[in-house]
C-alpha positions in Angstrom: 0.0 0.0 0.0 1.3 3.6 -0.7 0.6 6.4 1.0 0.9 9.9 -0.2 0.5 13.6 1.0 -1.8 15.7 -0.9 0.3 18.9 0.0 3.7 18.2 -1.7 4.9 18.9 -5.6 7.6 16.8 -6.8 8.2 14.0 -9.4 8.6 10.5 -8.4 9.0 7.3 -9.7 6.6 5.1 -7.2 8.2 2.3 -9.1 11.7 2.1 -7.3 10.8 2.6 -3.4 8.4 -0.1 -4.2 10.7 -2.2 -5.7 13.5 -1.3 -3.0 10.6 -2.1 -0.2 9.9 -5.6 -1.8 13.6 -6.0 -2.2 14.6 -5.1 1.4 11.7 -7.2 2.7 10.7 -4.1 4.3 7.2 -4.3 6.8 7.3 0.1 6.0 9.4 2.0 3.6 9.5 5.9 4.8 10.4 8.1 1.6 12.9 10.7 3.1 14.6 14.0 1.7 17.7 15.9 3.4 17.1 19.2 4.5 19.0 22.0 6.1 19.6 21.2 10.4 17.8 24.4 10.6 14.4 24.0 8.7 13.9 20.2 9.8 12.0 21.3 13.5 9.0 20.8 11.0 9.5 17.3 10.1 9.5 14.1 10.9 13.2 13.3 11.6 15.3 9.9 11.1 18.6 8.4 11.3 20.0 5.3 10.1 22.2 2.5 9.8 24.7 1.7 6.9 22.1 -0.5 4.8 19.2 2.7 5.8 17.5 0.8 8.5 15.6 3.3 10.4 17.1 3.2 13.9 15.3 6.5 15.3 12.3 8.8 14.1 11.2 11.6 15.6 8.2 13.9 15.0 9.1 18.1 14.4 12.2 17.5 17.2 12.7 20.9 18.8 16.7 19.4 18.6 16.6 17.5 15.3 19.6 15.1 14.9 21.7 15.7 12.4 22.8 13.4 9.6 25.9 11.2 9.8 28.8 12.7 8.4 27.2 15.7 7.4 26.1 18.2 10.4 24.2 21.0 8.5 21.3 18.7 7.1 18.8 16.4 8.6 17.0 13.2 7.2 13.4 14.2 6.7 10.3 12.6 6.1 8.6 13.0 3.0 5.2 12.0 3.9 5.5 8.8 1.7 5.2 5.6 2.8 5.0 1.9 1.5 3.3 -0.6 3.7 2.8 -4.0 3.5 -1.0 -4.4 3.2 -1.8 -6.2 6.4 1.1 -5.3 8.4 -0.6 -1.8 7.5 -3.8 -2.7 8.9 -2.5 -4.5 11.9 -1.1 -1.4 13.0 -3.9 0.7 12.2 -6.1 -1.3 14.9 -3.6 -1.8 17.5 -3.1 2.4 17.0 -7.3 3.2 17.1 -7.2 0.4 20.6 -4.4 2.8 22.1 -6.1 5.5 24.4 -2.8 7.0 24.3 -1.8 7.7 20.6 -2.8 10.5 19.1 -4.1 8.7 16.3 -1.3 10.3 13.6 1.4 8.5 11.3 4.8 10.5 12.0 3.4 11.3 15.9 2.5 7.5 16.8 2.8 4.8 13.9 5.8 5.0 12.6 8.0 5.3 15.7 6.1 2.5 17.2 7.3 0.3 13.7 10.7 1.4 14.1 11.4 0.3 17.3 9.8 -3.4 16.0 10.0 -4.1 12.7 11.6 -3.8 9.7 11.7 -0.5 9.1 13.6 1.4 5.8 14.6 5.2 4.7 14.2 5.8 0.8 16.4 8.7 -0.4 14.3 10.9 -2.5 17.8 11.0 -4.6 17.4 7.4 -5.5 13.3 7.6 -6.9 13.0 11.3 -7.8 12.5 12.1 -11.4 15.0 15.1 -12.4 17.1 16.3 -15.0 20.7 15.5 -15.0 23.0 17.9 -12.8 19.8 19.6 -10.8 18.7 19.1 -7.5 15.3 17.1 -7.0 12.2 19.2 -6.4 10.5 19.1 -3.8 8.5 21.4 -2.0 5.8 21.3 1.1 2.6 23.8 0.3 0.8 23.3 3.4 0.7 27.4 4.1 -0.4 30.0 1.7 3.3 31.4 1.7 4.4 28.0 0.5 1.6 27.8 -2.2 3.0 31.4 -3.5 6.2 30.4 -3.6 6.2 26.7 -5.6 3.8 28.5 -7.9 6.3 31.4 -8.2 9.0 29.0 -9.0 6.8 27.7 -12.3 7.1 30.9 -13.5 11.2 31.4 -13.4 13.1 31.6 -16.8 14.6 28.0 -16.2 12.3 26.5 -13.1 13.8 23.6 -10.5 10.3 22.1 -11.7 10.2 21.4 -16.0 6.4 21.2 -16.8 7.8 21.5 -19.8 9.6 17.7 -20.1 7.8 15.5 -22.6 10.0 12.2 -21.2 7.4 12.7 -17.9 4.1 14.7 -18.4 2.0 15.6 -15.4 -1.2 14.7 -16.1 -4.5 16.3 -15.1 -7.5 17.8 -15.5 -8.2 20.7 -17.8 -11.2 22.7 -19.6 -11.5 22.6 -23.1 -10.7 26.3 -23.5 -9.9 28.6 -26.2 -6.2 29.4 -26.3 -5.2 33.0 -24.1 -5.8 36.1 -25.9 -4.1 39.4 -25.1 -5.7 42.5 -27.0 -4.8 46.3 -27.8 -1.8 47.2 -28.6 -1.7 51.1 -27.5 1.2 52.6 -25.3 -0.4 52.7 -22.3 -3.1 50.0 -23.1 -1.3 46.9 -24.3 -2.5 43.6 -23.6 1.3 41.7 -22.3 2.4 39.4 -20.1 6.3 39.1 -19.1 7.4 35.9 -16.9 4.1 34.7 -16.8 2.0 31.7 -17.0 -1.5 32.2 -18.6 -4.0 29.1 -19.2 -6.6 28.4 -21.9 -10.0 31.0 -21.9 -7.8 33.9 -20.5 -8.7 37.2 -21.9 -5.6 39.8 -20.8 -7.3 42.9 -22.0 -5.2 46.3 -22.6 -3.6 45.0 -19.0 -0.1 44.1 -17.9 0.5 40.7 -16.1 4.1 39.9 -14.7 5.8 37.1 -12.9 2.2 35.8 -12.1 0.4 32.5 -12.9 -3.7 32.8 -14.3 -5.3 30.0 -14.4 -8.4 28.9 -16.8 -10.9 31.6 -18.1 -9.5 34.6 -16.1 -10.6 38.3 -17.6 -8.1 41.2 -17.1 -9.5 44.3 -18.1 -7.2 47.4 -19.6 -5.2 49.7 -17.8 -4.2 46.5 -14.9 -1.1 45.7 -13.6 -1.1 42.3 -12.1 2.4 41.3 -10.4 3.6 38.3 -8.4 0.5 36.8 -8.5 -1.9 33.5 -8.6 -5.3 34.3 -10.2 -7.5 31.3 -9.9 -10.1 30.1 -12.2 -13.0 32.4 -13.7 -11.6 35.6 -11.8 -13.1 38.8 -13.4 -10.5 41.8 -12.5 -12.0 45.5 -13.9 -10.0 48.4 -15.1 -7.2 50.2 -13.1 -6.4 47.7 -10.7 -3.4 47.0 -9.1 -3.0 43.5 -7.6 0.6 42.7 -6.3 1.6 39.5 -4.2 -1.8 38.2 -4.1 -3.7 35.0 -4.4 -7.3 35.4 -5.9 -10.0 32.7 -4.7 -11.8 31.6 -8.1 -14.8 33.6 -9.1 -13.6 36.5 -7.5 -14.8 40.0 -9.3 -12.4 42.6 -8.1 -13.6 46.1 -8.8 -12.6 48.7 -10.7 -9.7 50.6 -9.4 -8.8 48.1 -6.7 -5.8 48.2 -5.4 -4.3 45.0 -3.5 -0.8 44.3 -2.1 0.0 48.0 -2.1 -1.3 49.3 1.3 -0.8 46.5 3.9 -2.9 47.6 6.5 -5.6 48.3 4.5 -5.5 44.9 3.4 -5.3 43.5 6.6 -9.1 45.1 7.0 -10.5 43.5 4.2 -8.7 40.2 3.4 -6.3 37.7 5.1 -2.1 38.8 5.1 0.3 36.1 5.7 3.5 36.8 7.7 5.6 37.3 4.4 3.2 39.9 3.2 0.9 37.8 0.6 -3.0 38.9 0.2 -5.6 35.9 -0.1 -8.8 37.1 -1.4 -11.9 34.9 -1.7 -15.3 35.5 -2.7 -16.9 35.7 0.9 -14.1 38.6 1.7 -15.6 40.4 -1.0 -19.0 40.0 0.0 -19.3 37.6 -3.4 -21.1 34.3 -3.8 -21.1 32.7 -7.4 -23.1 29.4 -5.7 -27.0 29.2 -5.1 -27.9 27.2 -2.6 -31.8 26.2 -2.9 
């Protein structure tokens, strides 16, 4: 059984941590990453023997051990695991019969296996899928500041993350859209957008977009300047805006001559300001709702 996280972008082969846990004769396989000694508090942290045993794991350590022969990283969890199926559900029940466990994988389960049974680190290194001579992406978007940034890092001129690389496509979902569209062509009224990415069924009308990522059906009227930002789906933004550092909640109509990410305290009124200074607007901060309820 494999068991991902729903909050982490990278590309991995599933293939080879499976085949390393059947090889190993692993009961649980932990995918693991090294990070820096100083960001790893927020992770589950492990050592391990020579042949990657697990010998110790511990849950967001406020001293986090360091790795062997190298003092500035840590061994983190990724979030990933392999079980064998009923071993899996063996310790499942035994967890839910324990008054005592908190019920949680990294908190409870896994350092329970460790200390018992056959328990195996996976280098991210050795299953990642990355070109040759780069570092393996990998990053956690469990806060909005981490969203903005792993969406900012698509829109680089050469990204960690290739959406780009035909020898592994990331498949999902999309709309059957028209392609983007970008319109008048005046001096101070020119449809553009520089270090950007802009989906199907955009309109980018007379308006500037930069460093910013629009998603699918998204309307920017003239005389905007949209920068650092993600515009989710079916957003309608009107004429002289400004929008900087934001996230936009999908179906959001920003006014005419709105100004966001320019006056923080202002913002801080109206919408929700992370510590690093980016603006999430939704609908309901608005005082929007695109869904009838009957």
């Amino acid at each position: 059984v494999l068991i991902l996280s729903g909050d982490h972008i990278y590309r991995m082969d599933y293939g080879r941590i499976l085949a390393a846990h059947v090889e190993r004769k692993a009961d649980l396989t932990v995918a693991c990453i090294e990070v820096p000694l100083k960001d790893a508090k927020g992770f589950g942290v492990m050592s391990v023997d020579a042949e990657d045993r697990i010998v110790e794991f511990k849950e967001k350590p406020a001293n986090p051990q360091p790795m062997v022969g190298n003092p500035d990283m840590a061994l983190a969890s990724m979030g990933i695991y392999v079980f064998n199926a009923r071993f899996l559900y063996e310790q499942l029940l035994r967890d839910a019969d324990d008054p005592k466990s908190s019920h949680d994988f990294g908190k409870d389960i896994i350092p329970h296996c460790v200390k018992r049974y056959r328990t195996f680190a996976q280098n991210f290194a050795e299953s990642c899928v990355s070109e040759p001579d780069k570092t393996p992406y990998w990053r956690d978007v469990g806060t909005l500041d981490a969203y903005w940034e792993a969406n900012m890092d698509l829109v680089q001129v050469t990204p960690d993350l290739n959406l780009y690389d035909e020898s592994w496509p990331i498949w999902t979902w999309q709309p059957q859209s028209p392609p983007a569209k970008f319109v008048f062509d005046d001096n101070h009224r020119r449809g553009k957008a520089v270090d950007a990415m802009v989906s199907g069924g955009c309109i980018v009308s007379g308006a500037t977009v930069r460093r910013s990522m629009l998603f699918s059906g998204v309307r920017v009227h003239s005389y905007t300047l949209i920068e650092e930002s993600i515009v989710l789906p079916n957003v309608d933004i009107g004429r002289h805006c400004i929008l900087k550092k934001c996230i936009l909640d999908k179906n959001c109509v920003i006014p005419e001559g709105t100004q966001i990410g320019v006056h923080r305290e202002e913002d801080k009124k109206r919408f929700h300001v992370t510590e690093s200074g980016i603006t999430l607007v939704t609908e309901a901060m608005l005082g929007q709702c695109s869904v009838t309820i009957r």
